[in-house]
N, C-alpha and C positions, 0 to 999 in steps of 0.2 A: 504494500500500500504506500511506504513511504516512497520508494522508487518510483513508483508510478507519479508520485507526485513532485516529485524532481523532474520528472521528464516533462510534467507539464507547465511547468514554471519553465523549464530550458526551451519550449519550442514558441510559449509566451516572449520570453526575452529573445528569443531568434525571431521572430514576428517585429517586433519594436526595432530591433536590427536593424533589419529591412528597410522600415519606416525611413526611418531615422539617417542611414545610408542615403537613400532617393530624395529626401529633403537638401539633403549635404551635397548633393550632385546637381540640384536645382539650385543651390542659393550661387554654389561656383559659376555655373553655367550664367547664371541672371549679375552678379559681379563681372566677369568677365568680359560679359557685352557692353556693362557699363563701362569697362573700360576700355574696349574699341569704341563705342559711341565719345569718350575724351578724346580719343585719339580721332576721330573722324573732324572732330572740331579744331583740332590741331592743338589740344594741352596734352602735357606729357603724362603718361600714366604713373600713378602712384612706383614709389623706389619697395624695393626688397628691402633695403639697406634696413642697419639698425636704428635709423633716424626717424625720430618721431613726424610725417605728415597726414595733412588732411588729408581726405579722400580727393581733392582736387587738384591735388599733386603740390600744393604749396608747404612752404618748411613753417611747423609750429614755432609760437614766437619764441624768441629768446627769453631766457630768464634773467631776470632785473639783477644788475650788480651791485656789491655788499655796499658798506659804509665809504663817504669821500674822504679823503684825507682831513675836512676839517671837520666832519662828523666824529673821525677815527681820535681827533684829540681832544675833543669837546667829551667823549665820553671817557676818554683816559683820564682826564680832570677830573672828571666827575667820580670814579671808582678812587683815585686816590684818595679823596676827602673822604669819601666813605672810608675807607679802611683807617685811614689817619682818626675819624673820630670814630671807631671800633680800638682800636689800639686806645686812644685819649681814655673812652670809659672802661676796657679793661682793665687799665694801669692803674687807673682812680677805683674800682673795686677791690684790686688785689693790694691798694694801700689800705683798706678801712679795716 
């Protein structure tokens, strides 16, 4: 009984298989046209590459760069004071 009921959940998931195959073979197929229909318009199709792009063949934006140099020292002031009055009230605890 149990067997019999392995084989029928295996012929179940061989059925979904199936499905699931021919949907995968339909989205390629329908992709694909979409990208000779870019090429027909004369944009280049989408890269392989490991570069992130749209589907329109354009490169995603760049990512924003870090702090300016006067950003970079406006906060280095800043962190030193901080630590300067950490250091001020530790020293003024460790006297009381």
């Amino acid at each position: 009984m149990a067997n019999r009921l392995i084989e029928l959940a295996i012929e179940a998931l061989e059925t979904q298989r199936s499905v699931i195959d021919k949907e995968i073979t339909a989205l390629r197929a329908g992709f694909r046209a979409g990208i000779r229909a870019l090429q027909a318009r004369g944009k280049p199709a989408p890269r392989k590459s490991g570069k992130r792009t749209s589907p329109i063949g354009k490169s995603a934006p760049k990512k924003k760069r870090g702090m300016s140099a006067a950003a970079k020292k406006a906060q280095s002031l800043r962190m030193k004071a901080y630590w300067a009055k950490r250091r001020k009230q530790k020293s003024e605890a460790s006297q009381k």
